[in-house]
N, C-alpha and C positions, 0 to 999 in steps of 0.2 A: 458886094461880097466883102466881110470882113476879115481884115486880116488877124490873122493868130495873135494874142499876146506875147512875146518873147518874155518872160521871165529867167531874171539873174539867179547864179544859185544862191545867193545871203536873200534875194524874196523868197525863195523856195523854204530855206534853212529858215526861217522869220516866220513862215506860216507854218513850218510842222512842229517846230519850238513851242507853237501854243499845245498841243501834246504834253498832258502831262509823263505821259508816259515814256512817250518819244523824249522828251526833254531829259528825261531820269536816265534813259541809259548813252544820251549825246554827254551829257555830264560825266558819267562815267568815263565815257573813253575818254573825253577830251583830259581827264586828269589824268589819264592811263597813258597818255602821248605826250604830255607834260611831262611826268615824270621819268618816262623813256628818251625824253629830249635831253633834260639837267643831264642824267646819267652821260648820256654821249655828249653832251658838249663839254662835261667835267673832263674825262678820260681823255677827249682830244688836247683840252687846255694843259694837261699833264702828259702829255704828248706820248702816249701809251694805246696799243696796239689792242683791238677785240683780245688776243692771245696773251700779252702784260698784261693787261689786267684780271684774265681769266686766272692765270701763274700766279698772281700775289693773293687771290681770291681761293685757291685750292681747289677750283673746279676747270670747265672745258670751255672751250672756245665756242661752243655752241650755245652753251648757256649762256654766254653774256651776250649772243646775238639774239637770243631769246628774249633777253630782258630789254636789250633794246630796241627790241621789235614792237612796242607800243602793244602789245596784244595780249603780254605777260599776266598771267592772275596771280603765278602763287607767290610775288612777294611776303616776304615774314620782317620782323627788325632784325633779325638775326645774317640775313640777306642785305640789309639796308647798311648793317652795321661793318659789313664784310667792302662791302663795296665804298664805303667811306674810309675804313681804313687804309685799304688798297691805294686811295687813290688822295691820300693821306688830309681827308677832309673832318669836316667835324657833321656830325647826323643830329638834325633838331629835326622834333614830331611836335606838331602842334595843333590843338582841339581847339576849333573855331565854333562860336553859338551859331543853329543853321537858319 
């Protein structure tokens, strides 16, 4: 009787990665949780609360739990630019060859 392979999730994740498709949208979130990360590690490093930061930003304590929920789509610059201010940073965009 042969027993089962156990596979790790990084084989699992390695074998569905050849997907292009599947790859396209791991890509996506992964930059989506990336940039939901910086957000929240900036605002803790400026030791500012979901709610201070919502308060310097002009909107609600839900929306910045929104945005830092990693699942966020509607970022704009205008969003980007709000949240750099607040949290008294400077905002660079930058276009990489793909």
């Amino acid at each position: 009787m042969r027993k089962p392979k156990i596979r790790t999730f990084q084989e699992h994740l390695k074998k569905e990665l050849k997907d292009p498709e599947f790859r396209k949208h791991f890509e996506e979130e992964r930059r989506a949780l990336a940039l939901a990360m910086k957000i929240v590690k900036l605002r803790q490093r400026r030791g500012l609360t979901q709610k201070d930061l919502a308060r310097a930003m002009r909107t609600s304590q839900q929306a910045v739990s929104r945005i830092e929920s990693g699942e966020y789509e509607g970022f704009t610059l205008k969003t980007l630019e709000k949240i750099a201010e607040a949290t008294g940073s400077r905002l660079k965009i930058d276009l990489l060859p793909a």
